[in-house]
N, C-alpha and C positions, 0 to 999 in steps of 0.2 A: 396321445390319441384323443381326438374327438370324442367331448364326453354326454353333449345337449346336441339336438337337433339343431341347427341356426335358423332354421325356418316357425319351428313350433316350441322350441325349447324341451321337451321333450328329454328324460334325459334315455341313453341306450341302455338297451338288457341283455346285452351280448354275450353268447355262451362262450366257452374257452376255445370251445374249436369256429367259433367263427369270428374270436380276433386272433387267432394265428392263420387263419386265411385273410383275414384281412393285412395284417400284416406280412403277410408272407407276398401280397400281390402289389403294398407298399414298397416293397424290397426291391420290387424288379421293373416299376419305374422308370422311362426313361428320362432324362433330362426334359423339365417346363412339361412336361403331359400328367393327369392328372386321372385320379380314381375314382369314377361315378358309382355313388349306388343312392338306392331309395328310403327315406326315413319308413321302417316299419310304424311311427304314430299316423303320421299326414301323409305318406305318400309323395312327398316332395323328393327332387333328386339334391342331391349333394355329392358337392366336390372336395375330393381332400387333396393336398402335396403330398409330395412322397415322406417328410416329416409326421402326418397324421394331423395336418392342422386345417382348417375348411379354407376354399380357395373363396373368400367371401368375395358377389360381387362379379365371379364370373361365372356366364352362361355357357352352355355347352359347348364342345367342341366338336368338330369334325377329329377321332383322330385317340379323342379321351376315351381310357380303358372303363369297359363295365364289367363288374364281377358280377357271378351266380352262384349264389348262395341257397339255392333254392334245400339243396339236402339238408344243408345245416338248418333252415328251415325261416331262412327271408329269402320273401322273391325282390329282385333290385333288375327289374327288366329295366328297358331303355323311356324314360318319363316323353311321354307324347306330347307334340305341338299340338295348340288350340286351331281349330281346323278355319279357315280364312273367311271372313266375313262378306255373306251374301244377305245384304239389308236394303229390302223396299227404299224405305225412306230415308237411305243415304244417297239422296237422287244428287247431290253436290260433289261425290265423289267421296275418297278418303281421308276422314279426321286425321290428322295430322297434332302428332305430342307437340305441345308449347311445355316451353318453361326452360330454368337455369340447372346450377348445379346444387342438388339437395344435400344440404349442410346435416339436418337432421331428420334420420331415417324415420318417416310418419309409421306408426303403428293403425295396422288396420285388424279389427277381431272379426270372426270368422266363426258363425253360429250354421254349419250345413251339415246336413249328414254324409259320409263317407260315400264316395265315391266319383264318377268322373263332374259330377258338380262343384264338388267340394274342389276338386283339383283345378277345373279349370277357374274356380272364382278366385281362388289363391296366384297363380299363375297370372290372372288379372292384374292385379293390386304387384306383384312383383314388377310386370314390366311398368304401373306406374311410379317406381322406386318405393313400393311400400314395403313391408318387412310383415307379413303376415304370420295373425296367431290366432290359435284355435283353442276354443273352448270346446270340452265332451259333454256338460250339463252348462244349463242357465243358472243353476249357483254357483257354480265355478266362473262363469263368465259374468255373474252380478261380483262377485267376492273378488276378483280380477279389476272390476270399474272402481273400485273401494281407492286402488294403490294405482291405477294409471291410466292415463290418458291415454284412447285411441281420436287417431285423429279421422279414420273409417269404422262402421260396424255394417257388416253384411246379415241378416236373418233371415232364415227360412220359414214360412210362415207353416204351421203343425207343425214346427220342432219339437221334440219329444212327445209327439201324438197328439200334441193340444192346438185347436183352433188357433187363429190369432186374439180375436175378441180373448180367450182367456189365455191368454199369455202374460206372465208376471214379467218376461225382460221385457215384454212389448210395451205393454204398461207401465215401467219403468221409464222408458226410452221417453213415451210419450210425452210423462210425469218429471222431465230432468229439467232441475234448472235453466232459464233461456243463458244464462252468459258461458255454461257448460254448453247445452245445445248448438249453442249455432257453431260451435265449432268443429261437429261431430258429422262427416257426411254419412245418414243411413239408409242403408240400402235395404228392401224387400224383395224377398222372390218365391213366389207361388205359383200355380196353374191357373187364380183368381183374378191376376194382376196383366191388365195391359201395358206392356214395355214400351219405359219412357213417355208416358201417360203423366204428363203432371199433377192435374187434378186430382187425378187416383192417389199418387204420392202423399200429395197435399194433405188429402184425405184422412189418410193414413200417418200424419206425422213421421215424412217420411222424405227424402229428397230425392229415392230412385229407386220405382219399384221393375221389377225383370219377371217375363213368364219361364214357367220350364221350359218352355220350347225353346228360349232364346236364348239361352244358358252359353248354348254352346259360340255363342256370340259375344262372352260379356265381356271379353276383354275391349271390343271396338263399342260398344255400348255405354260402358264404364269410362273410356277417356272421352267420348261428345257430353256423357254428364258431369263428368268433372269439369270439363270445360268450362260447361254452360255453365256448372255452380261457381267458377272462379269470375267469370265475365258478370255475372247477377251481384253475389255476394261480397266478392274481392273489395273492391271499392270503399264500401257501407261498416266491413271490419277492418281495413285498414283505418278509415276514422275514427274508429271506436278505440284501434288500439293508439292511435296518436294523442286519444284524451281519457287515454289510463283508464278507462271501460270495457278493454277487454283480458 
């Protein structure tokens, strides 16, 4: 049985009667269909085989079983689609994903508080083949930057009720070496911030700041700035890695 969340790593706390429902709903499986439920840390849905092993890598089906756990005391409802992008100045139509086959799954971390923000910003970074993780404190997610490379960081600006100006990961972020920096896409999102505003970014040592209101957008947000930072940046680092400078 699945013992970490595959999305937060997370490991589970599952009482005795809710892995004999889980396995009990394992048991009865049909052939190639698969058991949805919800990580009680993040919220994320997850797939297991009827083995108990995570179906990594595949998205929902039409068809895959959801258990209700709700008595045992997790709710594993049905994880909601990001609701489809109505954007002003997508006057060119829809961004469309570039790219090849990603050899190595980017890490993106994930500073937002619980809830459908949190969901949908992760849900983001998934369909851009990221592998999203969540940090609960800013010293957990400074003490995390210690041992690994994210090649995304998303922040909510008053994360743990503190302004931005006094924020120690912000300052941090600011404060990071350039040959670390530039390889870090980071993202801001407040009520402060005009979305996809460069200058503001800029400002902010930042590459892409999102308002709440746009939240609910950020997956098509999210890929015109990645974009645009691979179209800007691509280039400038692939030189830098050709003469061993990155």
């Amino acid at each position: 049985m699945l013992a970490n969340c595959v999305h937060c790593l997370e490991p589970f706390d599952f009482s005795e009667a809710q892995l004999r429902k889980l396995e009990a709903a394992l048991a009865k499986l049909q052939a190639g269909k698969h058991l949805r439920f919800k990580c009680p840390a993040c919220d994320l849905a997850i797939n297991l085989r009827a083995d108990g092993s995570a179906a990594e890598g595949k998205r929902e089906q039409a068809g895959d079983v959801e258990v209700e756990m709700k008595a045992a005391g997790v709710t594993t409802s049905a994880l909601g689609k990001p609701q489809p992008p109505d954007m002003g100045w997508l006057a060119g139509g829809p961004v469309e994903k570039r790219g090849g086959v990603v050899e190595d799954v980017p890490l993106a971390l994930i500073l937002v508080e619980s809830g459908a923000m949190k969901t949908a910003v992760a849900e983001a970074f998934v369909g851009q083949s990221y592998r999203p993780i969540f940090a609960k404190t800013i010293q957990k997610a400074l003490e995390s930057m210690r041992f690994v490379r994210y090649a995304a960081i998303v922040f909510q600006a008053e994360f743990e009720g503190k302004p931005l100006a006094a924020s120690a990961f912000h300052a941090y972020m600011k404060n990071m070496e350039m040959r670390y920096r530039r390889k870090v896409f980071y993202a801001l999102i407040g009520p402060q911030f005009h979305s996809l505003y460069d200058l503001e970014a800029l400002t902010n040592s930042a590459n892409l700041v999102v308002n709440d209101a746009d939240v609910k957008h950020f997956s098509t947000i999210l890929n015109k700035s990645i974009q645009d930072y691979n179209d800007l940046f691509g280039p400038y680092l692939a030189i830098l890695q050709e003469h061993g400078k990155l």
